[in-house]
VEXKOLDO-275654 format. One record per residue (C-alpha): x, y, z; residue in three letters; residue number from 1. Coordinates in pm, whole numbers, plus 50000, padded with zeros to 5 digits. Layout:
[site [X, Y, Z], 'ALA', NUM]
...
END
This chain:
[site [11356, 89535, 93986], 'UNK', 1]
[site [11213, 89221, 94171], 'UNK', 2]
[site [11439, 88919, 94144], 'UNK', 3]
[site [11107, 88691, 94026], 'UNK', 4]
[site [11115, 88961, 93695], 'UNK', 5]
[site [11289, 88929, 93382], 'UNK', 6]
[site [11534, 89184, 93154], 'UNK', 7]
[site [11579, 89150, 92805], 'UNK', 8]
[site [11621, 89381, 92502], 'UNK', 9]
[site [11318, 89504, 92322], 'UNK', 10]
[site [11499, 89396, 91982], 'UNK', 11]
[site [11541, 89045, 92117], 'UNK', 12]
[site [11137, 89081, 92234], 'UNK', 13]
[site [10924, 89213, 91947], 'UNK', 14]
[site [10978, 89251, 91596], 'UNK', 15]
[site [11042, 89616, 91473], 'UNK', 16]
[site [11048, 89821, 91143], 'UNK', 17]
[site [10994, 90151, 91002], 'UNK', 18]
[site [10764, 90291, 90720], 'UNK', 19]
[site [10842, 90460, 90395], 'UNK', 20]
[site [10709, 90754, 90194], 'UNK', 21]
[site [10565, 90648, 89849], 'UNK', 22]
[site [10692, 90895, 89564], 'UNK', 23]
[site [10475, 91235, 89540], 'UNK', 24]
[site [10595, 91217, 89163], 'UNK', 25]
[site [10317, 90953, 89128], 'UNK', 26]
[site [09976, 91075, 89172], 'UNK', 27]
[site [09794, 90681, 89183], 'UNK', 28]
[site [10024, 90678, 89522], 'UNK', 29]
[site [09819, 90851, 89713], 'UNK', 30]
[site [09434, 90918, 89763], 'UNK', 31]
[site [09343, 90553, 89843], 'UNK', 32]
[site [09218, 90403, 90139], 'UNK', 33]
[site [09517, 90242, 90322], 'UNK', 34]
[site [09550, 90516, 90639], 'UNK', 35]
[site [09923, 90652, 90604], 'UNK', 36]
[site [10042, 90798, 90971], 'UNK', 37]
[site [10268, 91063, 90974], 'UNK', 38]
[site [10481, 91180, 91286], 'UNK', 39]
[site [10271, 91482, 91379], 'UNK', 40]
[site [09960, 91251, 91440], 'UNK', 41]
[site [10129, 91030, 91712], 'UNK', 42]
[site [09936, 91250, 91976], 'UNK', 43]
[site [09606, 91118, 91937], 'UNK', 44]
[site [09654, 90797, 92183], 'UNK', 45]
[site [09475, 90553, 91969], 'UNK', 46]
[site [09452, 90608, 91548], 'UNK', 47]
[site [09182, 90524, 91343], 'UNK', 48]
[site [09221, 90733, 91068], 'UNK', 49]
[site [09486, 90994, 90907], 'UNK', 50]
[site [09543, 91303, 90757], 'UNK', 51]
[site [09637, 91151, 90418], 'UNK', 52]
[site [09586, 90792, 90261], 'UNK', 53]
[site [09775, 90582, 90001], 'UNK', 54]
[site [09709, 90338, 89781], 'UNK', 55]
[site [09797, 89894, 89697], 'UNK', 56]
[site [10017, 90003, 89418], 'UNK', 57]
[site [10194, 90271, 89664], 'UNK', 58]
[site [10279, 89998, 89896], 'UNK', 59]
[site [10378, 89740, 89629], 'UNK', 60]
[site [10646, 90011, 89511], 'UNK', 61]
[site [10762, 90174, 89763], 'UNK', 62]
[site [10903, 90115, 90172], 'UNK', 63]
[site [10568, 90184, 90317], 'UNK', 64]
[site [10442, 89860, 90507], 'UNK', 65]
[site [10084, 89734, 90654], 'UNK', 66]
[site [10157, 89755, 91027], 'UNK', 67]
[site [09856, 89545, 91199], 'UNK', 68]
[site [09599, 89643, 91426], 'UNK', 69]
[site [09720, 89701, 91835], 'UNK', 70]
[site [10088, 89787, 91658], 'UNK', 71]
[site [10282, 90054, 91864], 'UNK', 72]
[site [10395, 90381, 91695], 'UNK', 73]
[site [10694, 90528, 91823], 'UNK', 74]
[site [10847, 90900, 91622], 'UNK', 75]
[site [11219, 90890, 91585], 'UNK', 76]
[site [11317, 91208, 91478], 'UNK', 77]
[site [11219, 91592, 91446], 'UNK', 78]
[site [10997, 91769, 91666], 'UNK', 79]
[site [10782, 91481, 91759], 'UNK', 80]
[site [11093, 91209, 91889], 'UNK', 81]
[site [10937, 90995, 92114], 'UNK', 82]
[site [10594, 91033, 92087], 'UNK', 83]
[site [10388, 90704, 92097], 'UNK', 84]
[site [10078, 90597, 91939], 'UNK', 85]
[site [09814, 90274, 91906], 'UNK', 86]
[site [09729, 90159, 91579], 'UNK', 87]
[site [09324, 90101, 91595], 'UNK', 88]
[site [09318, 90043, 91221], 'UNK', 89]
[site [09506, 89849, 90970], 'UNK', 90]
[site [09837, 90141, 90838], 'UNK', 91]
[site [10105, 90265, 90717], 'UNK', 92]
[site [10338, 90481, 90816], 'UNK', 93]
[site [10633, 90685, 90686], 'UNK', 94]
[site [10972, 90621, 90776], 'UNK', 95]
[site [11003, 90897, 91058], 'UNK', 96]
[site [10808, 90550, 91222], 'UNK', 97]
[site [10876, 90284, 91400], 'UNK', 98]
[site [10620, 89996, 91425], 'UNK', 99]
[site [10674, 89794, 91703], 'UNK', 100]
[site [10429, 89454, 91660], 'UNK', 101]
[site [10254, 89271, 91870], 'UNK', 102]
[site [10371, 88961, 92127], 'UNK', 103]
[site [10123, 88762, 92286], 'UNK', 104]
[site [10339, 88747, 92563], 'UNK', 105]
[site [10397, 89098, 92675], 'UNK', 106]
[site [10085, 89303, 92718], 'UNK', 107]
[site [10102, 89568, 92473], 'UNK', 108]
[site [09973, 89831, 92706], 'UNK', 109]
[site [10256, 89730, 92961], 'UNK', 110]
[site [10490, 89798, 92671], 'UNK', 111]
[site [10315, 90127, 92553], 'UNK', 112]
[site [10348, 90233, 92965], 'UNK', 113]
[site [10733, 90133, 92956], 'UNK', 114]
[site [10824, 90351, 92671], 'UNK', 115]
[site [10607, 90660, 92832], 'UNK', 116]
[site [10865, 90623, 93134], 'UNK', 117]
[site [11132, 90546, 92918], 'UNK', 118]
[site [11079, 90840, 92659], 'UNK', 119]
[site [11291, 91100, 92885], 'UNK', 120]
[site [11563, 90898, 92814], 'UNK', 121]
[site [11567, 90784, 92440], 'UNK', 122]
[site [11531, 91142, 92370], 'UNK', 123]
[site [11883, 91253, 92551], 'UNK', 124]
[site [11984, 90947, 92328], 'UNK', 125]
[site [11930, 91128, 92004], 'UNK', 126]
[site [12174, 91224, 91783], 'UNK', 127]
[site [12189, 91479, 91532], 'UNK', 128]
[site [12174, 91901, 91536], 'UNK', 129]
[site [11837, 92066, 91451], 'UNK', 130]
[site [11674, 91755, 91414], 'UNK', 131]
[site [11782, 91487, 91685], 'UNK', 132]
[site [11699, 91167, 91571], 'UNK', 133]
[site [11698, 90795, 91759], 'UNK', 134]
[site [11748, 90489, 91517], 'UNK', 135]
[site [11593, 90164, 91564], 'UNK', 136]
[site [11913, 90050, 91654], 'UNK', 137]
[site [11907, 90257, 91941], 'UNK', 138]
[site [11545, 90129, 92043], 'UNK', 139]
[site [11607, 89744, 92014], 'UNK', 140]
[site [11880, 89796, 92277], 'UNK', 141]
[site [11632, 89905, 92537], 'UNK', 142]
[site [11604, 89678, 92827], 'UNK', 143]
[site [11217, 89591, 92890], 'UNK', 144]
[site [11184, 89416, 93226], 'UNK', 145]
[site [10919, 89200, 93331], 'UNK', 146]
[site [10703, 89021, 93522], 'UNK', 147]
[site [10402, 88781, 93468], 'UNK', 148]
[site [10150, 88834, 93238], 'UNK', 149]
[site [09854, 88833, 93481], 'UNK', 150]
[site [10133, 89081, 93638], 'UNK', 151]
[site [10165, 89261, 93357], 'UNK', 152]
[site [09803, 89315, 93335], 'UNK', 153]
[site [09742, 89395, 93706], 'UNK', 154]
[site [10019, 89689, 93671], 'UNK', 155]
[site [09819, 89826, 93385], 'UNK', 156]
[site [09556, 89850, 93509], 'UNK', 157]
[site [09686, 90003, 93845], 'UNK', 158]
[site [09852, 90304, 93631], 'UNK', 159]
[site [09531, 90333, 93448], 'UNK', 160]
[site [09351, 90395, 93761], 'UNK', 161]
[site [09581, 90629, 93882], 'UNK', 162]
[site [09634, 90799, 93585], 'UNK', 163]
[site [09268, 90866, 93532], 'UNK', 164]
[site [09286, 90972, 93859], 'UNK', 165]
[site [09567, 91203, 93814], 'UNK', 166]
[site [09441, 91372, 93454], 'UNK', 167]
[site [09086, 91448, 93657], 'UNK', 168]
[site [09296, 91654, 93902], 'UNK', 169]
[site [09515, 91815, 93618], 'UNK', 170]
[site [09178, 91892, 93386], 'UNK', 171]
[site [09033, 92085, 93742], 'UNK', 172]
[site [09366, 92279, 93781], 'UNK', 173]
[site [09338, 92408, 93447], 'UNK', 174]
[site [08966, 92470, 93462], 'UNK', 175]
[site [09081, 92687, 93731], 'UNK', 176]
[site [09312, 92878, 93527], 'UNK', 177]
[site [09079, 92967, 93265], 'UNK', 178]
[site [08874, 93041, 93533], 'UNK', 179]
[site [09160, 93288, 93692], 'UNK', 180]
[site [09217, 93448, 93350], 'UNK', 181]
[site [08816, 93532, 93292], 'UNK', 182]
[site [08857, 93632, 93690], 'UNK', 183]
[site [09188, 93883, 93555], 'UNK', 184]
[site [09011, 94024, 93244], 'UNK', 185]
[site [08679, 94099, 93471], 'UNK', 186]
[site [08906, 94286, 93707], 'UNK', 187]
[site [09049, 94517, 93429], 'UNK', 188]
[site [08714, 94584, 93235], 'UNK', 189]
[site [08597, 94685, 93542], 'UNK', 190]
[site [08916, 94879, 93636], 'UNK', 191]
[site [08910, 95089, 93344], 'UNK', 192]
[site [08511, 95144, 93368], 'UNK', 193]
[site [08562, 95317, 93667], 'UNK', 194]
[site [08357, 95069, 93877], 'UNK', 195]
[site [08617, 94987, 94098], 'UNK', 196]
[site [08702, 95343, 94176], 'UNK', 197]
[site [08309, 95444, 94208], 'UNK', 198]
[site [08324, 95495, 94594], 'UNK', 199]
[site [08640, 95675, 94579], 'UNK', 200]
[site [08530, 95920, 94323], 'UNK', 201]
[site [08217, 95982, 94526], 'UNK', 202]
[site [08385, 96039, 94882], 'UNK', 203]
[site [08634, 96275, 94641], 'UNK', 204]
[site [08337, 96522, 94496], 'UNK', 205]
[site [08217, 96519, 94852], 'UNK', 206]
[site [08539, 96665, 94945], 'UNK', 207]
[site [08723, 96829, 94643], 'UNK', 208]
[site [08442, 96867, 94414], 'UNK', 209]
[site [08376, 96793, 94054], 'UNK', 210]
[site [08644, 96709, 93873], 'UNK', 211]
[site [08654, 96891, 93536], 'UNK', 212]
[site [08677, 96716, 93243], 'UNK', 213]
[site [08937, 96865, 93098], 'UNK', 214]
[site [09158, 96814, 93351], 'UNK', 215]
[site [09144, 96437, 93283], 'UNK', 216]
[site [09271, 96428, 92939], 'UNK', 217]
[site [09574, 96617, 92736], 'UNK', 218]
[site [09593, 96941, 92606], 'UNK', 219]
[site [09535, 96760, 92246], 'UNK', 220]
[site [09267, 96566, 92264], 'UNK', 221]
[site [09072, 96554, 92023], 'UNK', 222]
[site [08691, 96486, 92016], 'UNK', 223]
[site [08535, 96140, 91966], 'UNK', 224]
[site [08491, 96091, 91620], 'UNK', 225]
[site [08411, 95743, 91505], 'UNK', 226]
[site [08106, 95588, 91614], 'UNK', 227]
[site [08294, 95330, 91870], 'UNK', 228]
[site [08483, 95658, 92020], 'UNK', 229]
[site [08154, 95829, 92069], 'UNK', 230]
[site [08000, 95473, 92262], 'UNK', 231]
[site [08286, 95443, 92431], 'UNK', 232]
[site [08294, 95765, 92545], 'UNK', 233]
[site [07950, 95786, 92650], 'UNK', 234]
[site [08064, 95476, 92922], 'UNK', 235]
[site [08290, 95664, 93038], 'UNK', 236]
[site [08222, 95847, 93421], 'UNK', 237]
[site [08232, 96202, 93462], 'UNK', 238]
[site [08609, 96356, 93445], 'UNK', 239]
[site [08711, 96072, 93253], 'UNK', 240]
[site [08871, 96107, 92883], 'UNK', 241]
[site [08896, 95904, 92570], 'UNK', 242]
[site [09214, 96001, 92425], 'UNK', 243]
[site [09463, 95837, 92162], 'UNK', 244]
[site [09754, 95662, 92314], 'UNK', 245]
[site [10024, 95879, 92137], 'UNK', 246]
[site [09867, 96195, 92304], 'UNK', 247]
[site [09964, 96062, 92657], 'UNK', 248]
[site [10328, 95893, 92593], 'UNK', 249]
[site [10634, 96017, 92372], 'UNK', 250]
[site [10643, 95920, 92016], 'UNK', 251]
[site [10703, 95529, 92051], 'UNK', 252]
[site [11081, 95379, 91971], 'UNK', 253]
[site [11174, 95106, 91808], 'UNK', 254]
[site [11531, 94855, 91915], 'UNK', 255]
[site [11853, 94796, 91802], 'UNK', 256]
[site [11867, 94574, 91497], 'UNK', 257]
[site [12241, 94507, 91587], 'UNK', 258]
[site [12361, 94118, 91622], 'UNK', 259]
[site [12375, 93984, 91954], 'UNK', 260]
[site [12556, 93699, 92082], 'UNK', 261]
[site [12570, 93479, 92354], 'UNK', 262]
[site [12920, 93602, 92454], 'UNK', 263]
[site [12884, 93824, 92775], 'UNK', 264]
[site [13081, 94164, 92633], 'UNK', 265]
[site [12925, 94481, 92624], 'UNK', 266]
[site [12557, 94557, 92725], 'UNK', 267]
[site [12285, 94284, 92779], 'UNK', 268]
[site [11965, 94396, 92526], 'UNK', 269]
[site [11635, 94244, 92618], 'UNK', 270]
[site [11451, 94033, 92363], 'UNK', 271]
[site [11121, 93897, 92262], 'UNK', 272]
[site [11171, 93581, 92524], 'UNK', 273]
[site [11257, 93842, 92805], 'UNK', 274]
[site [10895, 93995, 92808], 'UNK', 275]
[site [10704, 93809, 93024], 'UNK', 276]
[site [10348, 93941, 93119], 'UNK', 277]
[site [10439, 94226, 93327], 'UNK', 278]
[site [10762, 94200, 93386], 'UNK', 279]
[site [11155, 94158, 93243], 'UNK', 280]
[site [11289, 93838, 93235], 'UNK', 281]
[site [11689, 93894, 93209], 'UNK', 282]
[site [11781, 93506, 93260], 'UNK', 283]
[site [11935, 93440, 92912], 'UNK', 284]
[site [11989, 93723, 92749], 'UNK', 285]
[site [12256, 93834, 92469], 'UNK', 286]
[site [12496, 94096, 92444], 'UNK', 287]
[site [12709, 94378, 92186], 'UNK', 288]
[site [12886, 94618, 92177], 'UNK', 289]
[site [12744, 95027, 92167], 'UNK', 290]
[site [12887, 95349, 92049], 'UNK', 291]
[site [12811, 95625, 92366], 'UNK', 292]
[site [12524, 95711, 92095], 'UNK', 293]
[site [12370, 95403, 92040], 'UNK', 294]
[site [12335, 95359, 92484], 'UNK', 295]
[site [12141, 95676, 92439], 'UNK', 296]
[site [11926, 95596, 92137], 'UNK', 297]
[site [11811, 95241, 92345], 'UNK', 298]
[site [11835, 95354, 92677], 'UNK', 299]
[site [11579, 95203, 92927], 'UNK', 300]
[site [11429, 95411, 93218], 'UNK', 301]
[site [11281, 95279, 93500], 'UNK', 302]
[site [10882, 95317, 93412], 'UNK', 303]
[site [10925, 95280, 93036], 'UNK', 304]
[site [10703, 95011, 92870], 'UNK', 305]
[site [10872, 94736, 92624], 'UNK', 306]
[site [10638, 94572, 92395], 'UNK', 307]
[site [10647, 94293, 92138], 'UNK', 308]
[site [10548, 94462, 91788], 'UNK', 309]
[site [10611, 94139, 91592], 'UNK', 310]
[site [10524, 93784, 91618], 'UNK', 311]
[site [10373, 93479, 91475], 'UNK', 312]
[site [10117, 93455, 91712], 'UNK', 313]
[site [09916, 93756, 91719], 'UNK', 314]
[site [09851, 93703, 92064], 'UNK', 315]
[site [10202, 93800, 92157], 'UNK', 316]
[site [10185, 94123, 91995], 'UNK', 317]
[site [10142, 94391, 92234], 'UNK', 318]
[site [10256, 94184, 92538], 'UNK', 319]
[site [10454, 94439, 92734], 'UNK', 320]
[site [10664, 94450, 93028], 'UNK', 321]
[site [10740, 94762, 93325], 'UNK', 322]
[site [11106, 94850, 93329], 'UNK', 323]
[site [11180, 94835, 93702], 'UNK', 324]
[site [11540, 95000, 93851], 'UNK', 325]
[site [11733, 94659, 93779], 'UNK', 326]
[site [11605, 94664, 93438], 'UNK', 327]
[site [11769, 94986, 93298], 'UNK', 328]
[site [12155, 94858, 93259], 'UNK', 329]
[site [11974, 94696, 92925], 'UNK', 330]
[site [11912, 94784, 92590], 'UNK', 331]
[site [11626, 94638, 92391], 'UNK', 332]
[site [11594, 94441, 92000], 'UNK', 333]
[site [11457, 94551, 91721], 'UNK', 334]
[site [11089, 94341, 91767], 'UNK', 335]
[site [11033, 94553, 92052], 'UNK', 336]
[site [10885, 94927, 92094], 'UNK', 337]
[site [10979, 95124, 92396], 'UNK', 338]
[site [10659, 95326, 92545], 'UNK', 339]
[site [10770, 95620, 92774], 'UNK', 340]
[site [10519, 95775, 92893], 'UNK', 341]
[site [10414, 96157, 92963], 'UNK', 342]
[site [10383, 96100, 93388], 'UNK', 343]
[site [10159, 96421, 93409], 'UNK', 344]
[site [09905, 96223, 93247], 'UNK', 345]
[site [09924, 95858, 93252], 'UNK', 346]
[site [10040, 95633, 93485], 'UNK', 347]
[site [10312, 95342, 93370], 'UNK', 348]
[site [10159, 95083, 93589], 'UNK', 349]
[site [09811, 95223, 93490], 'UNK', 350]
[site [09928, 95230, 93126], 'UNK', 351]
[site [10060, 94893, 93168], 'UNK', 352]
[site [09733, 94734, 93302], 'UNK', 353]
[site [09525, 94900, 93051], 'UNK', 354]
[site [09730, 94722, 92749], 'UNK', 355]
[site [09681, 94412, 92900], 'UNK', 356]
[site [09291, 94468, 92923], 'UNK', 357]
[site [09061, 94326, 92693], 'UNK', 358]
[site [08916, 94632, 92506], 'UNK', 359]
[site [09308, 94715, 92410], 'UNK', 360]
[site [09355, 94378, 92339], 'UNK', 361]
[site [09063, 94376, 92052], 'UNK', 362]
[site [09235, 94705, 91928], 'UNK', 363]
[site [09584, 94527, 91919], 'UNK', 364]
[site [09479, 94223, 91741], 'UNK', 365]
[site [09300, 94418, 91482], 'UNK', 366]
[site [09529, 94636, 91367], 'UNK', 367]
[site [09830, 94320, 91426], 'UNK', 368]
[site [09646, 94095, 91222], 'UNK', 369]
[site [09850, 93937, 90942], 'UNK', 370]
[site [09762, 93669, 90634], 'UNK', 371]
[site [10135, 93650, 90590], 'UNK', 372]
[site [10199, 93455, 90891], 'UNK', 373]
[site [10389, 93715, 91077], 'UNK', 374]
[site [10172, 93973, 91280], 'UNK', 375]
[site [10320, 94334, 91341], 'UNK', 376]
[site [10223, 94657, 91513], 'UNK', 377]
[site [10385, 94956, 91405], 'UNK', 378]
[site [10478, 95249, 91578], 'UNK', 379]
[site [10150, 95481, 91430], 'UNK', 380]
[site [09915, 95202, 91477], 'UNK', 381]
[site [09966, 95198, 91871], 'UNK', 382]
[site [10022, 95569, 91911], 'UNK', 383]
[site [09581, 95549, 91713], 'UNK', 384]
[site [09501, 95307, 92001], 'UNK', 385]
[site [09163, 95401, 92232], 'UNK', 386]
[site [09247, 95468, 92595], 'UNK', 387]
[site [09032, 95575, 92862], 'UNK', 388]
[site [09213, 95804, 93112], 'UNK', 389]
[site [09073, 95932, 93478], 'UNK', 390]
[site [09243, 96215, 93667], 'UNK', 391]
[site [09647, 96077, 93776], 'UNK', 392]
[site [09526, 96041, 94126], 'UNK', 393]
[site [09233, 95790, 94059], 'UNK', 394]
[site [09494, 95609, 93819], 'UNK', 395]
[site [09711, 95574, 94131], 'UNK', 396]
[site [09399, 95433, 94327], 'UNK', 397]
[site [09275, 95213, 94046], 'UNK', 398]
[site [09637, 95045, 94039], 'UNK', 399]
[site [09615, 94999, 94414], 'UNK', 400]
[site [09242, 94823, 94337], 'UNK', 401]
[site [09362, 94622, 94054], 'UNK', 402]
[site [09682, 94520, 94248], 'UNK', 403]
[site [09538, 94406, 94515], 'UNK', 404]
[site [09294, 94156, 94367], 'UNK', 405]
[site [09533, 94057, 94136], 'UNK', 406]
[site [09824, 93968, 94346], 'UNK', 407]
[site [09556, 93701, 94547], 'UNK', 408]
[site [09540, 93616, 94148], 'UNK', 409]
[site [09863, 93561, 94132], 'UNK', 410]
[site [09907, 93307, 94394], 'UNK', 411]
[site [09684, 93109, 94297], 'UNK', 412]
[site [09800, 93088, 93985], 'UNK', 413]
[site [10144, 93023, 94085], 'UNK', 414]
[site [10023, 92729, 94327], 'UNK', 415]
[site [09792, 92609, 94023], 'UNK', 416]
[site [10143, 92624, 93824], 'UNK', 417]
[site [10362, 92397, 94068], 'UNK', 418]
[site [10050, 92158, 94141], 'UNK', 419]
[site [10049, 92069, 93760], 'UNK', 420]
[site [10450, 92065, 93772], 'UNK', 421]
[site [10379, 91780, 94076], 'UNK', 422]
[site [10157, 91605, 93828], 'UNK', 423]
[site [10390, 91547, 93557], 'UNK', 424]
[site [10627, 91428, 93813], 'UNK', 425]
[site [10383, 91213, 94000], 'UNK', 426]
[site [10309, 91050, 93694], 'UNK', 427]
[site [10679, 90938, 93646], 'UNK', 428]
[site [10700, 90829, 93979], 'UNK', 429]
[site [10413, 90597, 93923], 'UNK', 430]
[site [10560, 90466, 93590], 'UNK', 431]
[site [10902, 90422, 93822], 'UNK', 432]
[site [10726, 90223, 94085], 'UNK', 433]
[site [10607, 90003, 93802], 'UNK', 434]
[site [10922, 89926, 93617], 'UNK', 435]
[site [11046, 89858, 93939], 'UNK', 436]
[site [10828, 89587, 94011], 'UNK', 437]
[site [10707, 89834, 94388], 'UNK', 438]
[site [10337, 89948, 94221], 'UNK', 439]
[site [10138, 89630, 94316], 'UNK', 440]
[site [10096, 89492, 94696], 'UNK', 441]
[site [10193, 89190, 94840], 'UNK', 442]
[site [09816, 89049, 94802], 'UNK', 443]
[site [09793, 89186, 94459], 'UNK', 444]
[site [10076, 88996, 94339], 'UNK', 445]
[site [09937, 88718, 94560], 'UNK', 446]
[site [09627, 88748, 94361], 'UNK', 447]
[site [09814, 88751, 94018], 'UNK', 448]
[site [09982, 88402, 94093], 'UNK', 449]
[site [09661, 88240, 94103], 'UNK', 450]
[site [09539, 88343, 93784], 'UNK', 451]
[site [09525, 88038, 93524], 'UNK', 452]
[site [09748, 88181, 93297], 'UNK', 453]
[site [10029, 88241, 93519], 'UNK', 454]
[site [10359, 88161, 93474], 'UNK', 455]
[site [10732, 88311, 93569], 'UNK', 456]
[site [10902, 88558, 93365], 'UNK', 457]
[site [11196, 88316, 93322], 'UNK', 458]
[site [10939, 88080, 93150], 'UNK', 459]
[site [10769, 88374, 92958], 'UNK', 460]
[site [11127, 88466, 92856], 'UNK', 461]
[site [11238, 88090, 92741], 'UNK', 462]
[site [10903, 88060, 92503], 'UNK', 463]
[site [10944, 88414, 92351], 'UNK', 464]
[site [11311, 88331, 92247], 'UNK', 465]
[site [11208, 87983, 92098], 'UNK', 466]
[site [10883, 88143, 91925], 'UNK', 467]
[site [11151, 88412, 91802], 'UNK', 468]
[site [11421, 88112, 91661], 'UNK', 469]
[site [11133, 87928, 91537], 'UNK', 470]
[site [11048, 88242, 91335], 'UNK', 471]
END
């Protein structure tokens, strides 16, 4: 911090309070017009109006108090601890809240920036198990420095600047990852069209002939039937099959539903949070112990398919992962369904694209869709799914195609990935420079010295604490 700044706590600053919930025993509480802010709506930057509003009489009988316009909103416990807010309106708030009011001598905005950098660390500050919490107590402690108030204002609007500069760059990287996922789906509807193979199937009947079309599918297959088999069929290129999933793999498993602990004894067994898109992700993993019959019952083999069968975001359902060599010292839970498939027909990797494509993902969704809140797939339902299925050899080649305009996907992705990482992190270097007093230039500074309603922190600091006594 420069030595022409000033430190002081924020208690010892700006007035501070919380809010208070009006009884939900009393119906002429609630359904006024007083705006009544609860945690969850501290992400909308500035508020001008809430979910729920309350009435005179509510606030004349209960905690709840009028916080002014310009008022800071700061969440001090549950899920949303830390999260900070503008008042734009007149409101109340509940007592998950703290207000903190207005001082004509510290920009507000310079506050509102300060707690943004500051938020890292009254979180690790909270106290409490499932639901960490930070009292006011806490918050009043918190050293503010600062400079000037044309200071003030010139490093506001400096992190403005940059920030706008920095979300433009962040709202093109993610435009570019929807962009790579419409890129990825294109890829795979293609894929399993047969386009990409095309040229390869032609130089193929030019020197092994037509395939047959019974070659392509199982011994079982049965004939199209519904009206979307018989379309989809129809799409299909010559030697290629429509065939139900549980014709080409073994009759689909389901996990262990034996507790698991953290405690590294006995076999590791794969979870929901260890399948990733694609792959197994064996960084935290739990553990029990097995009978020599239950290691058989959940063994893994290296080309086996684990999927997600339950979740509360259908989404997840059906997200799958390839069980490489490394992968098959694990067992796997009972929210996942192990695929093994029959390698005469159907390729694992081929298999593994295909259920990530978005003609398997409409069939997955459909028959996962819950009103209950938690979306399942059983074991019959994906064995009924749709697949189209070429000859093994163009499923090797159409892996090799899909692989290698993915894996360019993939990279970009994963630079798209640590460039937003670097944002975030930018962003609290720029809020570091600025609580440091190192964001504005010599001549900026300069410039901020001149302005008529300059005067040194010390000063600032010696009227705030007599305006406070006076109080």
């Amino acid at each position: 911090m420069r030595e022409d700044w000033e430190i002081e706590e924020l208690g010892k600053l700006f007035h501070t309070t919380s809010g208070g919930t009006p009884s939900r025993k009393n119906n002429s509480y609630y359904g006024g017009d007083i705006p009544w802010v609860k945690s969850g709506e501290l992400d909308k930057g500035i508020i001008y109006d809430t979910e729920e509003k309350i009435t005179e009489e509510a606030v004349k009988n209960s905690s709840a108090k009028l916080f002014p316009e310009g008022t800071i909103l700061i969440a001090l416990y549950g899920a949303t601890i830390g999260k900070i807010a503008f008042l734009g309106v007149e409101a109340t708030t509940n007592q998950a809240i703290c207000g903190i009011f207005k001082n004509e001598n510290i920009d507000i905005k310079f506050l509102y920036n300060f707690l943004l950098f500051r938020k890292p660390k009254l979180i690790s500050q909270g106290t409490g198990g499932a639901q960490p919490n930070i009292s006011q107590t806490i918050l009043k402690k918190l050293e503010l420095p600062f400079p000037s108030i044309p200071e003030q204002r010139a490093i506001v609007h400096k992190i403005e600047n940059l920030f706008a500069s920095l979300d433009k760059g962040i709202a093109d990287l993610k435009k570019a990852q929807e962009q790579l996922k419409v890129y990825r789906q294109a890829v795979l509807k293609k894929a399993f069209e047969g386009e990409l193979t095309r040229e390869w199937r032609e130089q193929r009947v030019k020197t092994d002939g037509r395939p047959s079309q019974k070659a392509a599918t199982t011994p079982i297959a049965a004939e199209p039937t519904t009206n979307y088999e018989k379309q989809a069929a129809e799409k299909l290129p010559e030697g290629w099959g429509l065939v139900k999933l549980g014709d080409v793999i073994e009759k689909p498993k389901y996990g262990t539903s034996k507790k698991c602990s953290t405690v590294e004894e006995g076999c590791g067994v794969l979870r929901i949070p260890n399948i990733v898109q694609g792959f197994v992700d064996s960084s935290d993993l739990k553990y029990a112990q097995f009978s020599r019959d239950e290691l058989k019952t959940y063994e893994l083999r290296e080309g086996d398919i684990l999927t997600i069968r339950s979740n509360g975001s259908v989404s997840i359902v059906g997200r799958c992962a390839l069980i490489r060599k490394n992968d098959t010292k694990f067992l796997y839970a009972g929210y996942l369904i192990r695929l093994r498939p029959f390698k005469e027909y159907i390729s694992s990797e081929y298999l593994l694209h295909l259920l990530s494509s978005f003609d398997l993902r409409v069939q997955i969704e459909l028959k996962a869709k819950s009103t209950s809140g938690v979306n399942n797939i059983n074991s019959g339902e994906i064995q009924s799914l749709n697949v189209s299925l070429p000859l093994i050899k163009e499923q090797h080649q159409i892996v090799r195609e899909i692989e290698s305009r993915l894996s360019v996907c993939d990279k970009v992705e994963q630079n798209i990935s640590e460039g937003l990482e670097k944002s975030e992190a930018l962003r609290q270097s720029i809020l570091k420079k600025a609580f440091e007093g190192k964001l504005l230039s010599e001549a900026e500074i300069k410039k901020c010295k001149q302005a008529a309603d300059y005067e040194p922190a010390d000063e600032l600091l010696k009227k705030i604490k007599k305006e406070k006594s006076e109080k």
